[in-house]
Every structure is written in C-alpha cells, then in structure tokens.
C-alpha beads as a LAMMPS data file, in Angstrom:
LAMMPS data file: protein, C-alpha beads

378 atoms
377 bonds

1 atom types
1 bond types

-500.0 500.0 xlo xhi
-500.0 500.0 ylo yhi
-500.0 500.0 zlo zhi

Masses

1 110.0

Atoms # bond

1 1 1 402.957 476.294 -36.151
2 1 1 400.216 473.750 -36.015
3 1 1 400.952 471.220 -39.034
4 1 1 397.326 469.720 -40.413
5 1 1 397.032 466.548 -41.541
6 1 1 396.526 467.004 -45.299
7 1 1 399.501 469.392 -45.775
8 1 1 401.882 466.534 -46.923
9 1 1 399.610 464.968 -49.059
10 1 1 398.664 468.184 -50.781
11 1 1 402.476 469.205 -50.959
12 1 1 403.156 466.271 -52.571
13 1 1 400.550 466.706 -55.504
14 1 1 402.513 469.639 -56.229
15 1 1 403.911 468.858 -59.701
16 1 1 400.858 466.914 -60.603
17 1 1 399.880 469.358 -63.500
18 1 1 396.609 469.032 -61.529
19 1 1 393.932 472.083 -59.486
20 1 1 394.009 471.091 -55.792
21 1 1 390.732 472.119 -54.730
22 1 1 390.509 473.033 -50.676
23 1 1 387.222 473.727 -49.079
24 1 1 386.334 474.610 -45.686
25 1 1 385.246 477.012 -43.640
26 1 1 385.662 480.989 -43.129
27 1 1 388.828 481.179 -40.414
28 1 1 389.926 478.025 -40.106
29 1 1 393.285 479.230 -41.299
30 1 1 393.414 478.527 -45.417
31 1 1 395.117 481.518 -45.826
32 1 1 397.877 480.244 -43.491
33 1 1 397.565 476.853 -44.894
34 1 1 398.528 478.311 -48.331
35 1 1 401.790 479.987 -46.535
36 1 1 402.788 477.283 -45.026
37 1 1 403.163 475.754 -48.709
38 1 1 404.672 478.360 -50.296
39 1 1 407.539 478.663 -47.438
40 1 1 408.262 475.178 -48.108
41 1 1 407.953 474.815 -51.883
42 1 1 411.224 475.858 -53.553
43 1 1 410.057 476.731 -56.725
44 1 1 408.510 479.992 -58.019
45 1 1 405.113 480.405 -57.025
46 1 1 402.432 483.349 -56.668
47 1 1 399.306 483.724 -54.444
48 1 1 396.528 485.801 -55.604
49 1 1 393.335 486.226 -54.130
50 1 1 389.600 486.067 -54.821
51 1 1 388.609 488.646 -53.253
52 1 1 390.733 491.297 -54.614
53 1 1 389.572 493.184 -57.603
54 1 1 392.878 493.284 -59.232
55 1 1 393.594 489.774 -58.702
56 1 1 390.036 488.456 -60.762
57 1 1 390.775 491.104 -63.613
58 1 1 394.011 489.291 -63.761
59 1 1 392.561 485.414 -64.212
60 1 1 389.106 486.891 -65.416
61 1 1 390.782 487.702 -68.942
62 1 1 390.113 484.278 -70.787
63 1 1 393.617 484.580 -72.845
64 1 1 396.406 482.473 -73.171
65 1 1 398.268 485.436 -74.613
66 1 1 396.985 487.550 -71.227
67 1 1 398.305 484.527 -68.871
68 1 1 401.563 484.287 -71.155
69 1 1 403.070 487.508 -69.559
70 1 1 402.378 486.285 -66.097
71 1 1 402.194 482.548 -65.709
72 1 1 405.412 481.777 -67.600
73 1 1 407.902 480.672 -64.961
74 1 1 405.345 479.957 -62.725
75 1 1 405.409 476.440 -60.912
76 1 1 403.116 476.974 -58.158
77 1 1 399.765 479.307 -58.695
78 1 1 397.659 479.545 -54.981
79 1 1 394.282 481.060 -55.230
80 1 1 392.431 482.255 -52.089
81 1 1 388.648 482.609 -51.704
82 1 1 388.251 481.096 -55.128
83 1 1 384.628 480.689 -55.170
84 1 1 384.344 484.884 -55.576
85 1 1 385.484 484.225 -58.924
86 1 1 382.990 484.073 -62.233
87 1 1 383.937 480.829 -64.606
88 1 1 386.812 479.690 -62.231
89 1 1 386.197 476.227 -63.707
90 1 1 386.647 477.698 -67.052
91 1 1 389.847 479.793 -65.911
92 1 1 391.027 476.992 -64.064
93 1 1 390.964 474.678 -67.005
94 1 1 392.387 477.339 -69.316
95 1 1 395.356 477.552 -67.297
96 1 1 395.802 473.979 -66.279
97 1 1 395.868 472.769 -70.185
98 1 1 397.994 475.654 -71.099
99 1 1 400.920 475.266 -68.843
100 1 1 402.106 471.533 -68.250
101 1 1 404.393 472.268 -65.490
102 1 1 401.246 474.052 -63.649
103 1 1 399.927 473.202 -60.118
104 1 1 396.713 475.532 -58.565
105 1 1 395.937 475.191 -55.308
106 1 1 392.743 477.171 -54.548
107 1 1 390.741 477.300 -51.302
108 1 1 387.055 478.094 -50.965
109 1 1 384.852 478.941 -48.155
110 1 1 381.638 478.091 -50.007
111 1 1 381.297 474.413 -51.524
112 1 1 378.139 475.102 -53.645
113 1 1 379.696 478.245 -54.812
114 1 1 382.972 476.632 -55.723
115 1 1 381.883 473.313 -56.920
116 1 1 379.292 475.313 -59.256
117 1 1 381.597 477.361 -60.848
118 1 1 384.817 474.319 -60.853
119 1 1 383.239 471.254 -61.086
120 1 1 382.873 470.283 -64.661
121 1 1 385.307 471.784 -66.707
122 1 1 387.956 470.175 -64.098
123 1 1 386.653 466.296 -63.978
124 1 1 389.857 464.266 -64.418
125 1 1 392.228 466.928 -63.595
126 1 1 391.657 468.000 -59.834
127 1 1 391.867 466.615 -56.658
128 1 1 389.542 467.552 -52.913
129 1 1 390.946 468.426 -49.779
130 1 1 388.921 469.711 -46.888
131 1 1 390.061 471.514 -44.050
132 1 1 388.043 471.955 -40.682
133 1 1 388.848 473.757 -37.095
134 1 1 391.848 472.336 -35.582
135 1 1 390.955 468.835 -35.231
136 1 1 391.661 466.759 -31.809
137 1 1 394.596 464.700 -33.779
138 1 1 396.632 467.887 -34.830
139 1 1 396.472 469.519 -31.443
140 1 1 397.661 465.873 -30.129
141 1 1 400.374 466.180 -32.664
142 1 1 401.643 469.346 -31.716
143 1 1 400.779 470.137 -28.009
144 1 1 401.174 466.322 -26.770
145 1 1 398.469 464.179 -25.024
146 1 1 398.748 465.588 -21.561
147 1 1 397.770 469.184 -22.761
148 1 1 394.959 467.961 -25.245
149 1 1 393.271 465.896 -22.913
150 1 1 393.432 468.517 -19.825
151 1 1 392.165 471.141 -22.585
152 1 1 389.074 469.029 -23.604
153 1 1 386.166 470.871 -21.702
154 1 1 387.584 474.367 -23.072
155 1 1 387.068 472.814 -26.492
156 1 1 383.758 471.185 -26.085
157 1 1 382.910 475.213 -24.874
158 1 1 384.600 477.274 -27.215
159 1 1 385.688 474.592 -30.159
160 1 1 388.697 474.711 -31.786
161 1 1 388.881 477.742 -34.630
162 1 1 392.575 478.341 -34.768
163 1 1 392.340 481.878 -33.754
164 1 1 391.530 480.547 -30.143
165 1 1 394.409 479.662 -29.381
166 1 1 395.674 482.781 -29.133
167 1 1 392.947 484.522 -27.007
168 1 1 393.386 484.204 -22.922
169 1 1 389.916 485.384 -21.367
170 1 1 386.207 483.817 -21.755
171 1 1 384.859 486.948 -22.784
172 1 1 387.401 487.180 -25.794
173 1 1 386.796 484.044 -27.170
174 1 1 382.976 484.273 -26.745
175 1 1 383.337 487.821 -29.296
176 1 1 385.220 486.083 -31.340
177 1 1 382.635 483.125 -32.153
178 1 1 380.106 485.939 -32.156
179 1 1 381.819 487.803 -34.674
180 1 1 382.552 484.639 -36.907
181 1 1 378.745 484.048 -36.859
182 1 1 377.571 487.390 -37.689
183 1 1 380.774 488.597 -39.903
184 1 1 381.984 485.432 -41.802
185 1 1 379.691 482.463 -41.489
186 1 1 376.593 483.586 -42.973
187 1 1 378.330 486.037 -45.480
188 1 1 378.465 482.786 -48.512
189 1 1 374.736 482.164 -48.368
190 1 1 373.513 485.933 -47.834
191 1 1 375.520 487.433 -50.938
192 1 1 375.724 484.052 -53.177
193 1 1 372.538 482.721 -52.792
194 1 1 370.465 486.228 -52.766
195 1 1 368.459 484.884 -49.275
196 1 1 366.812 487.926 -47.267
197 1 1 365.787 486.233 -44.247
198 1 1 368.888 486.810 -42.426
199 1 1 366.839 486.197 -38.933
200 1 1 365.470 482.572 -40.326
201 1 1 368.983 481.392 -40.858
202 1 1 370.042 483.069 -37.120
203 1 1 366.382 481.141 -35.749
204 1 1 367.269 477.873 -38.112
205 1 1 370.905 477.088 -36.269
206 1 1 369.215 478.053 -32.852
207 1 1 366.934 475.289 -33.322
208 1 1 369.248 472.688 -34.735
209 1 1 371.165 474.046 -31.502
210 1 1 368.809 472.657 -29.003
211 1 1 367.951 468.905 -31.131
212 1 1 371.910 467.803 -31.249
213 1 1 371.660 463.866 -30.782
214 1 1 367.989 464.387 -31.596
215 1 1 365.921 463.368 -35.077
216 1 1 365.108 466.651 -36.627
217 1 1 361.610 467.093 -37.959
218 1 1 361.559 469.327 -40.552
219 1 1 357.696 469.742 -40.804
220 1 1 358.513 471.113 -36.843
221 1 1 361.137 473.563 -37.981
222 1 1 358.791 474.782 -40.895
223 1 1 356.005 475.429 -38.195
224 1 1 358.157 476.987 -35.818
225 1 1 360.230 479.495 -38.608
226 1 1 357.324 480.349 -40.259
227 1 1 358.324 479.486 -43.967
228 1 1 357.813 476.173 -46.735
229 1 1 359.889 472.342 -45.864
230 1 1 361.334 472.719 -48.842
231 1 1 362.565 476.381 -47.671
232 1 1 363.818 474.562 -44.462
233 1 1 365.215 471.800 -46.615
234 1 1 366.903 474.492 -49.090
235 1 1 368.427 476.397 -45.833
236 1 1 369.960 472.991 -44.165
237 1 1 371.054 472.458 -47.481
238 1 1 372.995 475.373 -47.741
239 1 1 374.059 475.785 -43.997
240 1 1 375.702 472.754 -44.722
241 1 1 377.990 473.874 -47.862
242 1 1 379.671 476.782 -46.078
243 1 1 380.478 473.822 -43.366
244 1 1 378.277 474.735 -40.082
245 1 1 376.123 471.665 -40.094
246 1 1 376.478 468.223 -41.304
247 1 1 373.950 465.385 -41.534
248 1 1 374.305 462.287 -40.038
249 1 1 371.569 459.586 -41.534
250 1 1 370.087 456.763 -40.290
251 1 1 371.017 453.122 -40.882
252 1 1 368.614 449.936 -41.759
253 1 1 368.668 446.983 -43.407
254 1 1 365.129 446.173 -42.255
255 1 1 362.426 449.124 -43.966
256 1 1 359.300 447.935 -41.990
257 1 1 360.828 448.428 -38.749
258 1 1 363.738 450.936 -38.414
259 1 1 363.633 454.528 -39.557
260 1 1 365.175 455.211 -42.533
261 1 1 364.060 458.758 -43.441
262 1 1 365.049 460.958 -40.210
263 1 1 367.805 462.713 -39.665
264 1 1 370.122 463.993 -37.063
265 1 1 371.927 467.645 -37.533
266 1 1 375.250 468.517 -35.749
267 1 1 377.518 471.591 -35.738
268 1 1 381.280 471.239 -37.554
269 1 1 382.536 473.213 -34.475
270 1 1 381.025 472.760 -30.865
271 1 1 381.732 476.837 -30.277
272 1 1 379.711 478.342 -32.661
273 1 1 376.465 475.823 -31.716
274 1 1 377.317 477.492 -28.052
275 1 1 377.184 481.149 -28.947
276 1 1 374.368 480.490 -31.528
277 1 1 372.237 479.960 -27.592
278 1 1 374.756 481.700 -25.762
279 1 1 375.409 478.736 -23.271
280 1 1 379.244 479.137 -22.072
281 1 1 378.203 477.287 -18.520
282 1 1 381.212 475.558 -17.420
283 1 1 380.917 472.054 -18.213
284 1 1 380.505 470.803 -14.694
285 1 1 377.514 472.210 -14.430
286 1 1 375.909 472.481 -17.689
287 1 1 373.128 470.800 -18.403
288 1 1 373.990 470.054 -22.112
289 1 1 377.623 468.559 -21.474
290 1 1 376.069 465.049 -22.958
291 1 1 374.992 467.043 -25.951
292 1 1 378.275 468.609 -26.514
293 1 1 380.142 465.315 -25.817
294 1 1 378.130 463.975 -28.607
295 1 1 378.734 465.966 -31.112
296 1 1 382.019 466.896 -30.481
297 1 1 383.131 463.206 -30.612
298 1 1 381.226 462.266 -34.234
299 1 1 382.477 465.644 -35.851
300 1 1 386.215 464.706 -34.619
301 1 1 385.191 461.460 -35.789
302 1 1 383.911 462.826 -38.771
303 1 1 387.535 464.642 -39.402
304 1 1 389.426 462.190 -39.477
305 1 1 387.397 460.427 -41.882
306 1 1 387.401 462.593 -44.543
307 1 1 391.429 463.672 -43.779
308 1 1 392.399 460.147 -44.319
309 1 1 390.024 458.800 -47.031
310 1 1 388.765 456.484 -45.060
311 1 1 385.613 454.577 -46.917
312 1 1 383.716 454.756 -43.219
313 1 1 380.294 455.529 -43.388
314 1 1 378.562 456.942 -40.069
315 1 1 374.720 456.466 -39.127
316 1 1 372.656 456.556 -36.578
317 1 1 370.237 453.817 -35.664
318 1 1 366.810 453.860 -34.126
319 1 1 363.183 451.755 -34.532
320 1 1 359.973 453.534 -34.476
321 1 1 359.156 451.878 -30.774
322 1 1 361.868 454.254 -29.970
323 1 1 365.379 452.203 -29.138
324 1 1 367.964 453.644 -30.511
325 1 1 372.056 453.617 -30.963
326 1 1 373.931 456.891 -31.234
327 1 1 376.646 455.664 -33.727
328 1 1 377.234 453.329 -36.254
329 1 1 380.073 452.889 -39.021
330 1 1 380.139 450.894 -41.752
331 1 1 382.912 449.938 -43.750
332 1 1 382.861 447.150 -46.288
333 1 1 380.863 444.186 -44.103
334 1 1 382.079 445.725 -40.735
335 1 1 379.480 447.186 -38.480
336 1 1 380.663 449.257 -35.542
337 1 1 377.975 450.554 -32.807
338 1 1 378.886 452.713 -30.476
339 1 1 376.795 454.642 -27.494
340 1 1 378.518 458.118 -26.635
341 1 1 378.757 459.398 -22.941
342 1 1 380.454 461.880 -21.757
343 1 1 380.400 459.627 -17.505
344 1 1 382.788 456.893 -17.900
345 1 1 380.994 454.996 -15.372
346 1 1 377.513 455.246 -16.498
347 1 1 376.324 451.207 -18.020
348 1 1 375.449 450.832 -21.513
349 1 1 374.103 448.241 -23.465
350 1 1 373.006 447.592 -26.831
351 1 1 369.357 447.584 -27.101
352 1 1 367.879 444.082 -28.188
353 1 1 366.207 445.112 -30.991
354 1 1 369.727 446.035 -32.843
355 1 1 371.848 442.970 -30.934
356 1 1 368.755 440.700 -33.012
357 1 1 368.831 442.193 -36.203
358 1 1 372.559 443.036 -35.891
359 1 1 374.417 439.617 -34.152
360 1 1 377.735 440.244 -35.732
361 1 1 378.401 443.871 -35.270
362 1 1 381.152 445.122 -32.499
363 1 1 380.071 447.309 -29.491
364 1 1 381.709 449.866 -27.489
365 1 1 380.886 452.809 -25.295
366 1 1 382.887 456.071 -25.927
367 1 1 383.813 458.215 -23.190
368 1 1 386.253 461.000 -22.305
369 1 1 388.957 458.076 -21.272
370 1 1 389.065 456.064 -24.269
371 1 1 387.886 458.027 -26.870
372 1 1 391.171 458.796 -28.841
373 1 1 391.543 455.237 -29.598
374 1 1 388.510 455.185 -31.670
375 1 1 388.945 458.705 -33.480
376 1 1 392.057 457.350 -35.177
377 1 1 390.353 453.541 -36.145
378 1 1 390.543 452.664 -39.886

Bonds

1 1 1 2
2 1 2 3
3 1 3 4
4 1 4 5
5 1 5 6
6 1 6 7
7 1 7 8
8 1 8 9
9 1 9 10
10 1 10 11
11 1 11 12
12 1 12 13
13 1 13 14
14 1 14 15
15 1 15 16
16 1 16 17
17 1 17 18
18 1 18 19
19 1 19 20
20 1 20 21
21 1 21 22
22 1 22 23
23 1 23 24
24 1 24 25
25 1 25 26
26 1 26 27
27 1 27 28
28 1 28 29
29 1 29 30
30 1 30 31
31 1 31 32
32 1 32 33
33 1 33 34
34 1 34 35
35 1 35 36
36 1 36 37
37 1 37 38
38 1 38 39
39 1 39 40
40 1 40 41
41 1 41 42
42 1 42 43
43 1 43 44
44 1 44 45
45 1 45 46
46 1 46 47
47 1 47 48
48 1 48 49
49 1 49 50
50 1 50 51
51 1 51 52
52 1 52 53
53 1 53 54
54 1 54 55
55 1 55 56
56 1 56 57
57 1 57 58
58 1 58 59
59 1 59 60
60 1 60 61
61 1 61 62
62 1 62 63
63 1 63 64
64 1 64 65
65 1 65 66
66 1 66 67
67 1 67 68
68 1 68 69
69 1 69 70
70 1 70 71
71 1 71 72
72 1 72 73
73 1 73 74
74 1 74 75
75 1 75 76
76 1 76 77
77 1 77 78
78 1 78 79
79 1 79 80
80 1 80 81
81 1 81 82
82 1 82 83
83 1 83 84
84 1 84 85
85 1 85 86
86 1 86 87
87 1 87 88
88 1 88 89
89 1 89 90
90 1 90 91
91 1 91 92
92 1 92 93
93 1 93 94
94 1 94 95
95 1 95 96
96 1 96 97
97 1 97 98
98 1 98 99
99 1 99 100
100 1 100 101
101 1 101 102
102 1 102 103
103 1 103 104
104 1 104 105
105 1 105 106
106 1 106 107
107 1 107 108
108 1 108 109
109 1 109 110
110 1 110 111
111 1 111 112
112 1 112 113
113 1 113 114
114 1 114 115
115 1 115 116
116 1 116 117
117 1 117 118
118 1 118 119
119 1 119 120
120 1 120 121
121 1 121 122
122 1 122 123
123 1 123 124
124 1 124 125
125 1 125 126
126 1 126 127
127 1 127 128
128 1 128 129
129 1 129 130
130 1 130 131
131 1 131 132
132 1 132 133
133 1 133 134
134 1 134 135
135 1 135 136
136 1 136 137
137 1 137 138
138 1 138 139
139 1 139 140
140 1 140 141
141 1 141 142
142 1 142 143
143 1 143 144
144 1 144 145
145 1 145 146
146 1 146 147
147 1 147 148
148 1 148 149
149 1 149 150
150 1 150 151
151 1 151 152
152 1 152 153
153 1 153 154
154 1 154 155
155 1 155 156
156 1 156 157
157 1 157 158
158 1 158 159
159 1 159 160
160 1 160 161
161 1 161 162
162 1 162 163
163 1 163 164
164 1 164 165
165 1 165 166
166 1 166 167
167 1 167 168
168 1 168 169
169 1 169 170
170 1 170 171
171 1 171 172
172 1 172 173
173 1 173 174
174 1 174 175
175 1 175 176
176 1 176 177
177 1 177 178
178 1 178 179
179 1 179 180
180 1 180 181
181 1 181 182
182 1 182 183
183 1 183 184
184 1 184 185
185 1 185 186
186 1 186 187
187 1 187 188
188 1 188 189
189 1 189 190
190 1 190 191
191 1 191 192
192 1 192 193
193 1 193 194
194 1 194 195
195 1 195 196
196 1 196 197
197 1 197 198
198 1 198 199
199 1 199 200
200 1 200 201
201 1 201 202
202 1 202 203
203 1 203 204
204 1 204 205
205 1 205 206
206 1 206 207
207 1 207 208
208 1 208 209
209 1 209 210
210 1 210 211
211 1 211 212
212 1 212 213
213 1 213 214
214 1 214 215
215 1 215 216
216 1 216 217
217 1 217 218
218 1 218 219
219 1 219 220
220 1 220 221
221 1 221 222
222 1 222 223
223 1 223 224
224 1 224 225
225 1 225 226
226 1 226 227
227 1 227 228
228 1 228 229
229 1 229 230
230 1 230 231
231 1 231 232
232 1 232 233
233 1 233 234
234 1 234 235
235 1 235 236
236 1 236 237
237 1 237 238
238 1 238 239
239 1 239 240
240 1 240 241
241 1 241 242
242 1 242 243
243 1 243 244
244 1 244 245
245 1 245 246
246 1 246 247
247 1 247 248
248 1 248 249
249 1 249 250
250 1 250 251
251 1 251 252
252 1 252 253
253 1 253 254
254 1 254 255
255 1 255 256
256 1 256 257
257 1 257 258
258 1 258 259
259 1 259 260
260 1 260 261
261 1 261 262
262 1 262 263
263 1 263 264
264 1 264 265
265 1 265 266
266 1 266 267
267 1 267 268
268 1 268 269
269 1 269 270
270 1 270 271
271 1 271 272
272 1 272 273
273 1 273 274
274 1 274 275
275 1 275 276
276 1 276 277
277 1 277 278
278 1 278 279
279 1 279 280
280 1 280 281
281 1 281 282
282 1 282 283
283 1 283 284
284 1 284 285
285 1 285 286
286 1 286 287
287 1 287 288
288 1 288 289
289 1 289 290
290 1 290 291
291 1 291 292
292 1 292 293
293 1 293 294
294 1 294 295
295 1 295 296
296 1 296 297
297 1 297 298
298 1 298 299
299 1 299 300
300 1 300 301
301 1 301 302
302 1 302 303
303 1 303 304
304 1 304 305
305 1 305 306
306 1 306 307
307 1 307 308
308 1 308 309
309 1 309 310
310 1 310 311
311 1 311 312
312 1 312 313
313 1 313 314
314 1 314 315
315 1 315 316
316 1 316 317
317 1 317 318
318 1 318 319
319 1 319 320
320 1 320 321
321 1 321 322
322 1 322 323
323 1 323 324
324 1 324 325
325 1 325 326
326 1 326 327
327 1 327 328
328 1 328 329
329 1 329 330
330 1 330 331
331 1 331 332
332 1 332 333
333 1 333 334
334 1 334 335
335 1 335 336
336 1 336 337
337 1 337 338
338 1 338 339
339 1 339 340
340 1 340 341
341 1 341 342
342 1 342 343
343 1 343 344
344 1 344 345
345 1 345 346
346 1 346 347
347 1 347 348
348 1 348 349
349 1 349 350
350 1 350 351
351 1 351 352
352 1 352 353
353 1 353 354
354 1 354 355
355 1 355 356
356 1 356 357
357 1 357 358
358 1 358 359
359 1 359 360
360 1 360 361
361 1 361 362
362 1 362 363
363 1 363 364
364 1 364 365
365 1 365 366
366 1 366 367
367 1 367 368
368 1 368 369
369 1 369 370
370 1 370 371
371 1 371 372
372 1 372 373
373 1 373 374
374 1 374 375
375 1 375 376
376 1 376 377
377 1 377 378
C-alpha cells in the first residue's frame, strides 16, 4: 500500500480533541486513506459516511443525549464525503465540545461545500489536510527511483489517480478518466451549486485544455462559451474547489511594466486535461509534450507545497512587450525563476527584462533529468 505523505502527521493529531478536515478530490483514495488509519489506530473508532442516509440521520439529530448512546467509548469518529451533510460545522462542533477525548477526521470532495457548511463554527478547533492523485514523491517512496522515472511519460499521459495503477491496457485507463469526468468530477458543482449548463463546464475545461502555460483571457472564454465574465469567473471559481484547476498568478514588483492581472490555469492531474481533448498520442510524438511537461512539473510542485507547509509562493512572470518566465517562487526575500522544458539540451536564459529588475534572484532550467531535486526544495 502506497503510504501518502500527510498520513503521519494526521495520525499523530489523533488525540488532539480537534476535527481534521481532508479535502481533495473524487477517487483519489480518501476512503482508503481513512482505512489505512483506522487499521493502525488501536483505539475504538467508527467510520460513517456522508452519503448514506442512515449515517446523516445519525449526526443530523442535534442532541447530546442522541450522540450519548453512540459516541460514548468512541476515540476515533471518521466521516466520509462530509460535505453531503446539512450544518456539519454545527454537528461537528456539537460533538467536538461534548466529548473531550474526541478526534473527527472527515474528508470532502467539495471545498466550497465543506468549508461552507464547517468553517465557522470550527475556527480554533480544526486542522487542513489536502490530498491529491498520487504525487511523484510517494510513488518515489514506494516503487523506488528507477521505476518512477522510467514511468514518467505514462504519467504525463494518463496522470496519477490511484486506481491506475491497477489497470494494464491504454484503452482501460482512458475509460477510466472518462468515467471520472463524466461520473465523479462534475457531480459537486452540478447538484451543490444548482448549475444547468452541464456542456459549458465540459466546453470551459476544453478550453483551459488547449491555453496550459498560456495567460487566460477571460473576456475570450466568455465570447467563445457564449455566457457573462463573471459566469466564466463563477465557473473557474468553482472548477477549482472540487480540485480540477488551480490558478497560478503573476508576479511584479514593478505595476507600470509587468502584468499583474492575468492569469495562467492548469489541471491538478495531467490525465483528465488529456481525455477532456482526447489526446493520448504517445509522448514522442505529441505535439503538446512541452505543455504537459509544464504542468505536470508546477502541480507536483504545487503538492509538495501544500503537503509540507511550505510558505512558497508560485507565480508566473511576464511584461506586456511579451518576455516572460514560466516559474517563480517566493519565499520570505528568496526569489527562485525557473524556465520548464521537457529537452534537456534545449538553451535557456533569463530574459533581460527580469535579470534587470530582478539581479538577485537564482535561475535554473527544469527538465526531465533534474527535476526531482527541485520538487522536494524548501
């Protein structure tokens, strides 16, 4: 079993009296993640889930003398799919004041849905974890470096959803994305957020599918899907809270020169952005391999980041007489640029216009050789 990276930090909250709150996406193995705990912890613990109709009558009640004939005894309380739940926050608090010798650990597919509904009533007394597709550092924990590196084009094809693993042929895995697209992923926004242009949301990621690495215009999107910006805005938005999409922004210190208000869009999981355009060419002869380099490196990147706390901030840079960088990170004083390529031997350099405004910061180009040295920096 593939161990991720926050399982010992979340197993050792246990005890904390606290609501361990973990969000991420539909399939990337909560569920399993929540097993994993309970094999290990040795006290008494129960998993119920949100999406079971007995299960929410049972927290839905609102009464100490309700939980009294179940949570007594109770050490460990793991709720699934939490964000299905009306009030969790409430309930959550309820149970978390009541019982001192408490933990919850409850997962959610849907941050605006679970954040909503938790986010209040629990300030002070819970704690975030997210949890992504396998990143590149747990498969190099568990399958070595030989096998992760040799594996690398598969992933920048088919990305790295857990169930993956497990699925020998091309045309398997490429169902399997399909289903997650048009059974899981979209489910959250549809039924939560009461949206009836299931087609927009298909035509929105097929677009943000062919500008990875790219500024997104979002007065172009609104032309091309036929709806409002602030519909566009509201859908990116969204996409973004059930984890398909995350925005990079870009970096300035200089207003009048550099663009501050554009944004780049990239997919949590390379596999999904691939069977959103159905482009499975092999990677030797695809024509978007730089694309998927790209964006496969920052959301690793990206991973690792939020696993570890790190207080890294990632950018892009670019000035409006077009030269641009395709990664920066900040941390305290510390500026990092970085130029992504999936050729090792193609030359890069630092455009002048950044090396001017920017003297101090550190330059590197990241390529399928080197590029594990700089997922794990600090």
């Amino acid at each position: 079993m593939i161990e991720r990276i926050i399982f010992k930090d979340v197993f050792k909250n246990i005890g904390s009296n606290k609501v361990l709150l973990i969000f991420g996406p539909r399939r990337v193995g909560k569920t399993v993640f929540l097993n994993q705990i309970i094999e290990k912890f040795e006290g008494k613990s129960l998993l119920l889930n949100g999406e079971d109709l007995d299960d929410i009558d049972r927290l839905s009640s609102m009464r100490k003398s309700h939980y009294d004939t179940w949570v007594t005894g109770i050490d460990l309380l793991l709720i699934d799919e939490a964000q299905n739940i009306e009030k969790i926050g409430s309930i959550l608090k309820l149970l978390i004041d009541s019982y001192s010798h408490l933990t919850i650990i409850t997962t959610g597919s849907s941050a605006f849905r679970l954040e909503q509904n938790s986010g209040e009533p629990l300030v002070g007394r819970q704690k975030k974890y997210f949890l992504f597709p396998f990143s590149e550092i747990e498969l190099r924990n568990h399958f070595g470096n030989v096998i992760t590196e040799k594996m690398l084009p598969a992933r920048l094809l088919y990305g790295t959803y857990p169930e993956l693993l497990s699925l020998e042929t091309a045309e398997e895995k490429i169902e399997y994305l399909d289903e997650i697209i048009h059974s899981y992923l979209l489910k959250d926004i549809l039924v939560y957020q009461n949206i009836k242009h299931h087609a927009k949301i298909l035509k929105l990621l097929q677009l943000i599918s062919y500008q990875i690495g790219q500024e997104v215009s979002l007065n172009e999107l609104s032309n091309k899907l036929q709806i409002d910006r602030n519909t566009v805005e509201k859908y990116l938005d969204l996409l973004s809270k059930v984890f398909v999409i995350f925005r990079i922004g870009a970096f300035s210190k200089n207003k009048r020169k550099e663009i501050t208000k554009s944004d780049k869009w990239y997919f949590v999981d390379t596999g999904l952005r691939n069977a959103l355009i159905n482009n499975f060419k092999p990677i030797s002869n695809n024509d978007d391999t730089g694309h998927l380099w790209e964006n496969y490196y920052i959301s690793e990147r990206r991973k690792n980041i939020i696993y570890k706390k790190l207080r890294t901030q990632i950018f892009f840079w670019r000035t409006y007489d077009k030269q641009e960088v395709d990664l920066i990170e900040t941390n305290g004083n510390s500026i990092n640029a970085y130029e992504i390529k999936y050729n090792p031997n193609r030359k890069v350099r630092l455009p002048k216009g950044f090396i001017n405004k920017y003297p101090d910061a550190n330059f590197d180009v990241i390529n399928p050789q080197n590029y594990i040295k700089f997922l794990e920096n600090r």
